[in-house]
Legacy VTK file of the C-alpha trace (Angstrom):
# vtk DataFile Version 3.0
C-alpha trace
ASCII
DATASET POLYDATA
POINTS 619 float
7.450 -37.153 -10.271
5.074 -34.944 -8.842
2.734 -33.550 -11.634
-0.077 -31.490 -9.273
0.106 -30.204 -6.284
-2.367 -28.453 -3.974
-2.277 -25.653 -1.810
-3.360 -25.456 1.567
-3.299 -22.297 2.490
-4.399 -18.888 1.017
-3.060 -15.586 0.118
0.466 -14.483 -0.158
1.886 -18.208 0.141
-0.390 -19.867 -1.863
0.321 -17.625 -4.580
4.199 -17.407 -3.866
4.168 -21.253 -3.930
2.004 -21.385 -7.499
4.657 -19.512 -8.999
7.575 -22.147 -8.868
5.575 -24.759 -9.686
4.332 -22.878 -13.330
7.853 -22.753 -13.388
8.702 -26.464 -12.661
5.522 -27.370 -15.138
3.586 -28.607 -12.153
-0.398 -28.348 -12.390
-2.085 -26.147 -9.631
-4.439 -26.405 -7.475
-5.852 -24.098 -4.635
-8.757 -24.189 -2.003
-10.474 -21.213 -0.718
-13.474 -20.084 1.508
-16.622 -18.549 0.464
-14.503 -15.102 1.449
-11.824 -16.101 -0.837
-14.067 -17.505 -4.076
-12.731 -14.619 -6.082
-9.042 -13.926 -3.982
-6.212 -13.656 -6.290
-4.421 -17.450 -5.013
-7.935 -18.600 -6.075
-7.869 -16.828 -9.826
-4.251 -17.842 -10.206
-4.624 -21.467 -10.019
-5.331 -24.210 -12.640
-8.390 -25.257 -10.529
-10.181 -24.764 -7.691
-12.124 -26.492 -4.660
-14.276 -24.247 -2.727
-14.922 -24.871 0.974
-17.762 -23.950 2.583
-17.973 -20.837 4.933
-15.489 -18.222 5.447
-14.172 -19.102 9.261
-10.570 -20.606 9.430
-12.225 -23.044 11.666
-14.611 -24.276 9.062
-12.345 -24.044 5.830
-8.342 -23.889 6.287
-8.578 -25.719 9.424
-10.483 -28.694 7.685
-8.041 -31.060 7.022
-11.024 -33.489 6.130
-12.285 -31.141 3.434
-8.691 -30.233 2.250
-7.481 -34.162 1.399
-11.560 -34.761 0.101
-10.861 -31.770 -2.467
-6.989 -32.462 -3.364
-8.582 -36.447 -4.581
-11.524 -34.747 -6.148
-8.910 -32.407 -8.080
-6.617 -34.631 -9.043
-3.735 -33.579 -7.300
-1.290 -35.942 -6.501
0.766 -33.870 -3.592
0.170 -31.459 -0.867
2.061 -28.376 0.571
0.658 -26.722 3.425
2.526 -23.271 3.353
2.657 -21.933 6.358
0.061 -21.389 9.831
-3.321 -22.753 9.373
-2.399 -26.706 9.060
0.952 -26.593 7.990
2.709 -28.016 11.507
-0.568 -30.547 12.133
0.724 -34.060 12.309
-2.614 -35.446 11.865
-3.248 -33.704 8.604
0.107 -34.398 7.128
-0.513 -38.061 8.111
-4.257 -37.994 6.376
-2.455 -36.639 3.718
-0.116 -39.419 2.880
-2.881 -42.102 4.003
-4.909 -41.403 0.969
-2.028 -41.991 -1.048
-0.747 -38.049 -1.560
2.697 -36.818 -1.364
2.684 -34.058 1.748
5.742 -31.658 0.681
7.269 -31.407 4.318
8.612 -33.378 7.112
7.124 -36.436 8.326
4.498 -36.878 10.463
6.166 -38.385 13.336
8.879 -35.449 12.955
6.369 -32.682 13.441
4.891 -34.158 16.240
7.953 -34.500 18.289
8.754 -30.624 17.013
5.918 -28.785 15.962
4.467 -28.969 20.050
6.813 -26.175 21.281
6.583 -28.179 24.616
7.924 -31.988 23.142
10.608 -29.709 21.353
12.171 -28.230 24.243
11.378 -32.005 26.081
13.362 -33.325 23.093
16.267 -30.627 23.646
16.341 -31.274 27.224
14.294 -28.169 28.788
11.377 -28.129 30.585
8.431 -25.089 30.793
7.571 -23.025 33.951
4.950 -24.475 36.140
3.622 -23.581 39.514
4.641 -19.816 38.393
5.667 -17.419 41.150
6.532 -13.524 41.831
10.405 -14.219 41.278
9.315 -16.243 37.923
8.492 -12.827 36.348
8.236 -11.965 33.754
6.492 -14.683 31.452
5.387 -15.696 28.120
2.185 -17.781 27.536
2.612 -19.114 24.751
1.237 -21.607 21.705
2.304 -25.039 22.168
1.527 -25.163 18.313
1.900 -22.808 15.653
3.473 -19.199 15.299
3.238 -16.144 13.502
2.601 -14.438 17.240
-0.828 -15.885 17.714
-1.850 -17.213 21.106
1.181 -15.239 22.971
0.803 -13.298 25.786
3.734 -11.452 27.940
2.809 -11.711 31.910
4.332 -9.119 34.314
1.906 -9.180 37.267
1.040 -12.622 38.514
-2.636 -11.406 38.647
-2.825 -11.591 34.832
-1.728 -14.976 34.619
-4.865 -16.600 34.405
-6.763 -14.619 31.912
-3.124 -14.679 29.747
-3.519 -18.357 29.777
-7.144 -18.565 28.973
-6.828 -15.689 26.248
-3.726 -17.171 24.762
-6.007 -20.542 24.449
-8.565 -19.337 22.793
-6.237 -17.194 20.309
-4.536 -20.566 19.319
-7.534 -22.756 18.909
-8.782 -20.319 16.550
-5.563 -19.950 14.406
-4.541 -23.768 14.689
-7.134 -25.758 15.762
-5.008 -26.642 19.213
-5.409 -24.714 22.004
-2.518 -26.077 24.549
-0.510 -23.509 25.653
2.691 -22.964 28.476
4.832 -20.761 30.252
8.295 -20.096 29.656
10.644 -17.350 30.870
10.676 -13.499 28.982
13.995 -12.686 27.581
13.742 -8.891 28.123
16.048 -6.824 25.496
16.972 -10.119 23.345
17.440 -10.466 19.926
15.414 -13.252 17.630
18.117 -15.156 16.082
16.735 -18.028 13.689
18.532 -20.860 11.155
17.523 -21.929 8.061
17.860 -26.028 7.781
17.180 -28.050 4.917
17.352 -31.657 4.900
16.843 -34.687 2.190
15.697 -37.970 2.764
19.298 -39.390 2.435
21.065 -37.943 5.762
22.305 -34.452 4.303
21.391 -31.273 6.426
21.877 -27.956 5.223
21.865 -25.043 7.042
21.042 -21.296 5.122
22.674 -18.725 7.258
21.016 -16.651 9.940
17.853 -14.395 10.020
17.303 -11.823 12.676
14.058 -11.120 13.350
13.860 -9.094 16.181
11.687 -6.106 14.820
8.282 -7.745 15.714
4.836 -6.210 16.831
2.496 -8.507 19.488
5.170 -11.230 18.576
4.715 -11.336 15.071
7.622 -10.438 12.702
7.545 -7.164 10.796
11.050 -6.837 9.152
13.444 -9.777 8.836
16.913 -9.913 7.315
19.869 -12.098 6.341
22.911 -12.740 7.741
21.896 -11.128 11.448
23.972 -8.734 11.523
26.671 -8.368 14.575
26.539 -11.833 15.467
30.062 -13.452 16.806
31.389 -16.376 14.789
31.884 -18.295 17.509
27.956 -17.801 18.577
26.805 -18.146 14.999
28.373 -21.504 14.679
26.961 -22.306 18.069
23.610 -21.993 16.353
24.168 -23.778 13.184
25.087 -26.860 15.629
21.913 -26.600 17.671
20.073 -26.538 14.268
22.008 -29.450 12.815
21.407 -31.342 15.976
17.547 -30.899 16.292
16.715 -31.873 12.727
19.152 -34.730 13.216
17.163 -35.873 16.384
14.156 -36.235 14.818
15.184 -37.317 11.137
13.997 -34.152 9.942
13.217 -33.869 5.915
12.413 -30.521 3.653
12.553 -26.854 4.865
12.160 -26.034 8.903
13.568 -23.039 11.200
15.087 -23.367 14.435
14.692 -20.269 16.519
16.712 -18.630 19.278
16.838 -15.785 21.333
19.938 -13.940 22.303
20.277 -12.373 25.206
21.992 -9.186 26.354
24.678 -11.763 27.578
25.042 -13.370 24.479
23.936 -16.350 25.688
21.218 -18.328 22.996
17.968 -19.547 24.346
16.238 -22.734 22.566
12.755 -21.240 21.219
11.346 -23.864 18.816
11.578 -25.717 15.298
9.087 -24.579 13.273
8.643 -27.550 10.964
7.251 -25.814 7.826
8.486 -22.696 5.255
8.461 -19.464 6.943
7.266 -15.899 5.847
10.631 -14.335 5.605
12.354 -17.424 3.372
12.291 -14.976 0.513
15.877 -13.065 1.988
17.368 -16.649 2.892
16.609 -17.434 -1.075
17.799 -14.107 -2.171
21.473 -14.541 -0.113
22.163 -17.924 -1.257
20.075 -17.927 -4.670
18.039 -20.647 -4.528
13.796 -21.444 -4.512
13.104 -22.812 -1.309
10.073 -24.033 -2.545
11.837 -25.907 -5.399
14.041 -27.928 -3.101
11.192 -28.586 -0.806
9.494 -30.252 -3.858
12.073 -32.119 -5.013
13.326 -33.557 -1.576
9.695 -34.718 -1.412
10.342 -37.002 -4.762
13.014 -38.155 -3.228
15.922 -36.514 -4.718
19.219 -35.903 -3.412
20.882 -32.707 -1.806
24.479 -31.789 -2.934
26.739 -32.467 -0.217
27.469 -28.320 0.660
24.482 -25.797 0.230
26.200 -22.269 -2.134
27.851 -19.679 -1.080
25.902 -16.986 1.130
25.757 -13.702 -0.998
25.181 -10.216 -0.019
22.840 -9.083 2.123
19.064 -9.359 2.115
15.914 -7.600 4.310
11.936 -8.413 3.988
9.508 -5.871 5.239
6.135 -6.846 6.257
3.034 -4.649 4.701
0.356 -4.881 7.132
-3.255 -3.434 6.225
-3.157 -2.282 9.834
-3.136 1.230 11.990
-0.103 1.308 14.298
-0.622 4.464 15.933
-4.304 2.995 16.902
-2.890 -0.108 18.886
-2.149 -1.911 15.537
-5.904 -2.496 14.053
-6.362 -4.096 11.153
-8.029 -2.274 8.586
-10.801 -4.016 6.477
-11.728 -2.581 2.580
-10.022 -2.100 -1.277
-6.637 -2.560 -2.148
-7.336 -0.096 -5.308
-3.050 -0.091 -6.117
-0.341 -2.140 -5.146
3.070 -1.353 -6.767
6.393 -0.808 -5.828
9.677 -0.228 -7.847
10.785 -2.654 -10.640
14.089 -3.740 -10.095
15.934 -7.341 -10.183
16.789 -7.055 -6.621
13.534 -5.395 -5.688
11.129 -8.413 -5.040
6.923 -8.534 -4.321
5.314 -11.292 -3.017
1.618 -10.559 -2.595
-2.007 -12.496 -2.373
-3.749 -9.322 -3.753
-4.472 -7.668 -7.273
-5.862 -4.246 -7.240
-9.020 -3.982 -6.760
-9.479 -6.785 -4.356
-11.044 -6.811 -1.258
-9.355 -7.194 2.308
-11.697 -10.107 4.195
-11.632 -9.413 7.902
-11.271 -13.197 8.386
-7.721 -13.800 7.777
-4.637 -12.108 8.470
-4.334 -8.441 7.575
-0.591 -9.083 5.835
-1.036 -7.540 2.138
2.659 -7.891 0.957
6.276 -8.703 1.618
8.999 -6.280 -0.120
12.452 -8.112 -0.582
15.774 -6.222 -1.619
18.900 -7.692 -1.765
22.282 -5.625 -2.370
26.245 -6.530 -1.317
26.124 -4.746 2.285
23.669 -4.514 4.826
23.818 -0.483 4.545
22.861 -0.620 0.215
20.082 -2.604 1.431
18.781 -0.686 4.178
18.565 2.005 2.036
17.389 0.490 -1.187
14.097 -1.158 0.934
13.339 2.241 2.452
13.458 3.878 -0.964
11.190 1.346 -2.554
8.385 1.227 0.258
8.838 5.235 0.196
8.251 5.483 -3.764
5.264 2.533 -3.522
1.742 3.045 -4.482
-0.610 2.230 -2.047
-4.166 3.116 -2.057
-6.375 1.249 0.005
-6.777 1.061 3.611
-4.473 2.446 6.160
-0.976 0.157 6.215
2.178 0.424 8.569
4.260 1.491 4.830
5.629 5.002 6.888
6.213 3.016 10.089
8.478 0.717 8.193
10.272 3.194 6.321
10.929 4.930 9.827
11.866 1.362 11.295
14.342 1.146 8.242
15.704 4.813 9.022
16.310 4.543 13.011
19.664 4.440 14.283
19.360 1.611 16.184
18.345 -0.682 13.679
20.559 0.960 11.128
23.292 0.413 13.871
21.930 -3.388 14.182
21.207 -2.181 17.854
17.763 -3.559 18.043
15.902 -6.463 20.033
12.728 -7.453 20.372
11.435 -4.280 22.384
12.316 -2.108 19.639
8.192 -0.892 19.249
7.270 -0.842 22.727
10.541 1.412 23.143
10.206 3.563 20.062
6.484 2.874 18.771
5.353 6.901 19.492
7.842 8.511 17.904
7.950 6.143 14.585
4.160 7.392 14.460
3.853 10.766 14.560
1.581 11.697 12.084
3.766 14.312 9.461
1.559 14.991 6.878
2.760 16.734 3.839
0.747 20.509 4.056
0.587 21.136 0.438
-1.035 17.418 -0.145
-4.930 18.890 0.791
-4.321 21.835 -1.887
-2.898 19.992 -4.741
-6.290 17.539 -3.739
-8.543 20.564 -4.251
-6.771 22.043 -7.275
-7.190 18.353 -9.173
-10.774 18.400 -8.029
-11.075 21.966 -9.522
-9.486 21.337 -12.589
-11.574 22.370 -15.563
-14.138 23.806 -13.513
-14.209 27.578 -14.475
-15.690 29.562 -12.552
-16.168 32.229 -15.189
-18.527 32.857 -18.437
-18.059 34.995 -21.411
-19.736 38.222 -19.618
-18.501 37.941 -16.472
-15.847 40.102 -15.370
-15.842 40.143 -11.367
-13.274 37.698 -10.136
-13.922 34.294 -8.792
-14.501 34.280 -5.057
-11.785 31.497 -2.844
-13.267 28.417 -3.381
-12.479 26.260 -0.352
-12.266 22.716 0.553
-11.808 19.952 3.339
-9.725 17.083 3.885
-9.056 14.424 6.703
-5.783 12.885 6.925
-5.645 9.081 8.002
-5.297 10.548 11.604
-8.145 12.275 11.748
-6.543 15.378 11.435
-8.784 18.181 9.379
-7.201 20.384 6.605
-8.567 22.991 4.590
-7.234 24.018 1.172
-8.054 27.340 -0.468
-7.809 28.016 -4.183
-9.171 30.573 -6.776
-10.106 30.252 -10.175
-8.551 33.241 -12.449
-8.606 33.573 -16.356
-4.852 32.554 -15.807
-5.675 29.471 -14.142
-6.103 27.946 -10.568
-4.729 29.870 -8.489
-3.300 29.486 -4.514
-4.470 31.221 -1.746
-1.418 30.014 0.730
1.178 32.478 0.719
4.510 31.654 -0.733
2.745 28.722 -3.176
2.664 29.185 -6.907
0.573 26.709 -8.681
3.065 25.861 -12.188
0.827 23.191 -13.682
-2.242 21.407 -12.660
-4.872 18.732 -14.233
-6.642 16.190 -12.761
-3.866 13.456 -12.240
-1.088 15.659 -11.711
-0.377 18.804 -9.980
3.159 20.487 -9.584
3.417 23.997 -7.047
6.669 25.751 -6.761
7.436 26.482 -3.097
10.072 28.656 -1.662
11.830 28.172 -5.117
11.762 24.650 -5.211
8.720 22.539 -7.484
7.360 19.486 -6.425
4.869 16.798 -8.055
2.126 15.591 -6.341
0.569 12.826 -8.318
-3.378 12.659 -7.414
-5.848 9.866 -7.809
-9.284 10.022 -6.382
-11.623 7.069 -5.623
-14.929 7.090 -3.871
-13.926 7.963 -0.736
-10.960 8.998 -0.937
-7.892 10.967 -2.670
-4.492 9.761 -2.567
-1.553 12.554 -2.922
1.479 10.871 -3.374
1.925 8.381 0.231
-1.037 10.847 1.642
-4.523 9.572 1.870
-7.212 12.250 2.477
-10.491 12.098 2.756
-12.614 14.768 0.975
-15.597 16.228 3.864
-18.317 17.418 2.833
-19.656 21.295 2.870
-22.509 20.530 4.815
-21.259 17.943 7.361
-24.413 15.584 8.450
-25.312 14.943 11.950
-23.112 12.054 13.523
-25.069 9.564 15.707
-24.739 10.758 19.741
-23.410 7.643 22.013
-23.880 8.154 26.008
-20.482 8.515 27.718
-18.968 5.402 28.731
-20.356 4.019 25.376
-18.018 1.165 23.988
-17.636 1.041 20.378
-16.491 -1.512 17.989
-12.938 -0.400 16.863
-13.031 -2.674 13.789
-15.159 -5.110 11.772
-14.843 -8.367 13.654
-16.291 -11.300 16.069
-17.515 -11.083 19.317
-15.381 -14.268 20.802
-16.347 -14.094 24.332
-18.221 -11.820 26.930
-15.960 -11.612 30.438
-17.914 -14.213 32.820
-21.017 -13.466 34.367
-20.954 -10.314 32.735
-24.267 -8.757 32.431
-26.349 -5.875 32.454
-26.247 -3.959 35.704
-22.901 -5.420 37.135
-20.382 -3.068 38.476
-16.665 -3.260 36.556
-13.486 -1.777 37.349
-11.792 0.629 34.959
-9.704 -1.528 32.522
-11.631 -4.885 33.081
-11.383 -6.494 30.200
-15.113 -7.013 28.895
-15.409 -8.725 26.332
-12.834 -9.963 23.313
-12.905 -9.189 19.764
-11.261 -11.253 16.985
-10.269 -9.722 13.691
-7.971 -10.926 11.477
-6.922 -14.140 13.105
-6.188 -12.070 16.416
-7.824 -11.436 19.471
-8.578 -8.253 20.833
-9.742 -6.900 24.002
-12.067 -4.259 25.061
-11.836 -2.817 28.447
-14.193 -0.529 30.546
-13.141 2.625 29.905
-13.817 3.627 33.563
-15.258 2.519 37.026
-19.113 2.173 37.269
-21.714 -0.142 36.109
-22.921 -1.985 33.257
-25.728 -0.117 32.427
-26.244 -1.831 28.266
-24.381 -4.715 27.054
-25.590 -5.128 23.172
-22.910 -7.544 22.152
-22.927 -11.347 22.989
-20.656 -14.345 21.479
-20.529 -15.600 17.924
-22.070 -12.143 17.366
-20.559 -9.926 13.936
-19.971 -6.417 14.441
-18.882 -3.396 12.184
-16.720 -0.743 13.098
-18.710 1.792 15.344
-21.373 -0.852 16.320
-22.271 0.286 19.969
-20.995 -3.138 22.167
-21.616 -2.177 25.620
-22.208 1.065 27.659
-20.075 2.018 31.157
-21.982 4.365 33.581
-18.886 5.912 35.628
-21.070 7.203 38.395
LINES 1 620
619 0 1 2 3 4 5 6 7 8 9 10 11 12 13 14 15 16 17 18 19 20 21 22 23 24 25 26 27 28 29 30 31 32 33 34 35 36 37 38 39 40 41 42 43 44 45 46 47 48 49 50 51 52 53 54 55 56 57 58 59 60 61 62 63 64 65 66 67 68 69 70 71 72 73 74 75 76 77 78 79 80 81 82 83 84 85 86 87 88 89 90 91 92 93 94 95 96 97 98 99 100 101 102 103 104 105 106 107 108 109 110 111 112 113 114 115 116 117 118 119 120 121 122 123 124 125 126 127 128 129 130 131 132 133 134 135 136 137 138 139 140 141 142 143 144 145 146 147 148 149 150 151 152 153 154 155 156 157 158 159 160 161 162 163 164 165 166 167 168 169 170 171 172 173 174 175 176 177 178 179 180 181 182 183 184 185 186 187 188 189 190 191 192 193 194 195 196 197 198 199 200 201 202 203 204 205 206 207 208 209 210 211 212 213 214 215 216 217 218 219 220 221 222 223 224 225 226 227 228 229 230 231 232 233 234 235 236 237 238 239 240 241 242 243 244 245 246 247 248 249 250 251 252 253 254 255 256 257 258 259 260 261 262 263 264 265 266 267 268 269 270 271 272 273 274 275 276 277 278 279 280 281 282 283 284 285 286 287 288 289 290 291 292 293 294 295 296 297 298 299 300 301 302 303 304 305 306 307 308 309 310 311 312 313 314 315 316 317 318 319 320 321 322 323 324 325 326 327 328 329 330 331 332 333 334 335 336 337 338 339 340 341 342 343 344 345 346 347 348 349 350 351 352 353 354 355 356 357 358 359 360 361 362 363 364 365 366 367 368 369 370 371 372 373 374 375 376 377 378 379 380 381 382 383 384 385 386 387 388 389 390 391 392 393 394 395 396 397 398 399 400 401 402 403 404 405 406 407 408 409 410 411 412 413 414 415 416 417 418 419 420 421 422 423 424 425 426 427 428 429 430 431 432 433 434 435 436 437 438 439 440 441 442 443 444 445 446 447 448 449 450 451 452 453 454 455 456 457 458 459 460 461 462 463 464 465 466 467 468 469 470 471 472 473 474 475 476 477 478 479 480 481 482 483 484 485 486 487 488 489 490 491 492 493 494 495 496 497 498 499 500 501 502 503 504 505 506 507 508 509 510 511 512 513 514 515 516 517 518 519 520 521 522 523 524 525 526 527 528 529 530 531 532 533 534 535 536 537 538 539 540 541 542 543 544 545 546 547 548 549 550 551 552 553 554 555 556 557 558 559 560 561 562 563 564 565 566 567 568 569 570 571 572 573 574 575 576 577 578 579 580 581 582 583 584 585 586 587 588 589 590 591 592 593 594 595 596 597 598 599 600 601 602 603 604 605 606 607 608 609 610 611 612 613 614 615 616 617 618
């Protein structure tokens, strides 16, 4: 039996994974990057191989480094989790060459699945080539890997090229591999995927259906199980396909086949991812099993029961992203000060980070996944929405509101939605509403115990005021007045009941409310409102030359457009150069027609937000 295994991965999985094996008495061991040295997956573990660096490329891409440090820790098994090396053929088959169990399929079953192009080969499609006008429009996509990364939706054939080489470069970095192809865009279809788990003795299971259709730059944001609306007679359509492609390829452990549905009902092939996938938590929650657990024990060779259990209720995962939606979805960089949400049994947390941790601008920006499960689809709609609503998050700006919103909208409520659900409804889900008391209860916590008056004074205080920005950039000013009775409010129609430095309660048109207030450095957190306290006196901010180009986050400069240099003319929205943060690319475009007169930035190059890239004369 298997008595230590090793991670390779970071984060959220490599903690989520940790956790069943404390519970099945296995020993732990993780790896992590110089980034990582104090990450929570790395504190968690029994022990702990560093490797050099902080680059995917030169840590969780290392398969060399990965088997070298599962020997030198003793470990006797690997699991990959998920992205980074988990659907690499060649690393599961280094694994088992120096003698270590790999927890997943075999080698020669990823190989023939894990290349999006051999899969639909093996279930008799073929990809676009020699791409026309009437081919539109088209996705470039990953040969290997997911999780969005090296995707790219074409609409004008003139794009095409730069998709392709884009799309390359985004999957080298996040797997190593950087084939890519061209397949057809399903517009208005929904992402239907099955759950298949097979032994080493000829059973295949299949787990339901997820739908996973809510999904920003191809990447999933809120998954559920069963998908909802589906026709029996399509749903059992799909369970076949599944059946049939890990059958073809004498597929062992945990693996997803994925579909999309079209308008017509009709399902397109996708791929088999041949690994565990984020959203497995609401497939465990329906039928109440660990996922994990079975994928261990398949992997010492134990037997399936004939029939998987009975599907249960209703589950749905949300996605917390350290990321800025309303801002093109940047990732945000910084401290994770809190991280809670609700405590309930059906109410579950997976997470890589403690509070207090710091978000690395190397990896992906995910900081959680919320799970609820309830009987109907409805009790859990509402029970997830409640529990990312009432969650404490202080930290860096995260999509929490936009998911709650998601959550709330008719047509996902009405299990309307498809895969164009942001581009369609992406403004309105961000409209900033800030709450308008948050800046005053913020100023009357600051003020707290700060009288304003002596023994012999007896002239009243004068309005004390203060400013806050909101996460949009959005300036408030609270006033307030210190009286013998108290603070006091200087907004008509508030009455200030209580107030101290953590908690503050005002009585508004009849009605009190708490706002709960913590303050860190930089910030102030009013119940799900983040301010930022401005200064009396603000100091001088640096001037930039129109047409300057500024850094929009912390990141790497991956590659300048070619032959761009100093002094060439460029067309408004030329892409100039490309910015990778987070394990995705990014581009940055001339903002206008003109010429190059300063380019500052060049390749391999780290940059912080604001850092002045590359300046755009428009005459």
């Amino acid at each position: 039996m298997i008595a230590s295994v090793l991670v390779a991965n970071r984060g959220e999985i490599a903690c989520r994974i940790f956790r069943t094996c404390r519970e099945l008495g296995i020993r732990t061991v993780a790896v992590h990057s110089d980034a990582d040295e104090n990450a929570l997956h790395a504190r968690v573990a029994d022990a702990t191989v560093r490797l050099p660096g902080a680059a995917s490329a030169d840590t969780y891409l290392r398969g060399d480094l990965i088997v070298r440090a599962a020997l030198a820790a003793g470990a006797d098994a690997v699991h990959p989790g998920y992205g980074f090396l988990s659907e690499n053929a060649g690393f599961a088959r280094a694994v088992t060459d120096a003698g270590l169990v790999w927890i997943g399929p075999s080698p020669e079953a990823i190989e023939a699945m894990a290349s999006k192009t051999r899969a639909k080969q093996l279930m008799g499609l073929k990809p676009l080539t020699g791409v026309t006008e009437a081919d539109l429009p088209v996705l470039v996509k990953a040969a290997a890997g997911g999780g969005g990364r090296g995707m790219r939706v074409v609409r004008q054939l003139a794009e095409l090229d730069g998709a392709l080489e884009a799309a390359r470069a985004e999957a080298h970095s996040a797997f190593g591999d950087g084939e890519v192809f061209v397949e057809p865009y399903v517009e208005g279809g929904r992402h239907i995927e099955v759950q298949v788990l097979a032994d080493t003795h000829g059973t295949v299971w299949t787990l339901g259906t997820r739908d996973c259709s809510l999904q920003r730059r191809h990447q999933k944001v809120i998954e559920e199980s069963p998908a909802p609306g589906l026709p029996e007679a399509l749903t059992e359509e799909l369970r076949e396909l599944a059946v049939r492609a890990a059958r073809a390829v004498d597929y062992t452990g945990a693996g997803t086949v994925e579909f999309l549905v079209g308008e017509d009902g009709r399902a397109h092939f996708l791929e088999m991812n041949t690994r565990l996938q984020v959203e497995h938590p609401v497939t465990e929650a329906v039928f109440g099993i660990d996922l994990v657990a079975l994928q261990i024990r398949i992997a010492e060779g134990a037997a399936l029961p004939p029939n998987p259990p009975r599907a249960r209720g209703h589950a749905i995962e949300a996605r917390l992203y350290a990321e800025n939606p309303a801002k093109g979805w940047t990732p945000q960089t910084g401290v994770l000060h809190r991280l809670a949400v609700p405590q309930s049994p059906d109410i579950r947390l997976d997470t890589g980070y403690a509070d207090g941790d710091a978000i690395p601008v190397h990896y992906d920006p995910m900081l959680a996944k919320v799970v609820v499960h309830a009987p109907t689809r409805a009790e859990a709609l509402r029970k997830l929405a409640g529990a990312l609503e009432r969650a404490t998050i202080h930290g860096p700006i995260t999509n929490r509101d936009l998911l709650v919103r998601s959550l709330r909208h008719e047509e996902f409520t009405t299990a309307r939605m498809t895969t164009g659900f942001y581009d369609r409804h992406l403004a309105e889900l961000t409209q900033p509403t800030p709450d308008p008391h948050a800046p005053l209860a913020a100023a009357l916590a600051d003020a707290h115990g700060r009288s304003r008056f002596g023994g012999w004074r007896n002239l009243p205080a004068q309005p004390q005021v203060k400013r806050y920005a909101t996460a949009d950039g959005e300036e408030h000013e609270a006033t307030y007045r210190h009286t013998r009775e108290g603070l006091t409010a200087e907004t008509e129609g508030v009455q200030v009941v209580h107030a101290d430095a953590s908690l503050v309660v005002l009585e508004v048109a009849g009605v009190r409310r708490k706002f709960e207030v913590t303050r860190y450095a930089n910030q102030t957190h009013v119940n799900n409102t983040t301010l930022t306290p401005l200064p009396r006196f603000p100091a001088p901010t640096p001037q930039h030359a129109p047409g300057s180009l500024l850094a929009p986050m912390p990141g790497t400069v991956v590659r300048l457009a070619e032959g761009l240099t100093a002094g060439a003319p460029v067309q408004a929205g030329q892409p100039l150069l490309w910015l990778e943060a987070m394990k995705m690319e990014h581009q940055i475009k001339a903002p206008t027609t003109g010429t190059l007169t300063a380019l500052h930035a060049r390749a391999g190059q780290q940059v912080e937000v604001g850092m002045l890239l590359a300046v755009v004369d428009p005459t």
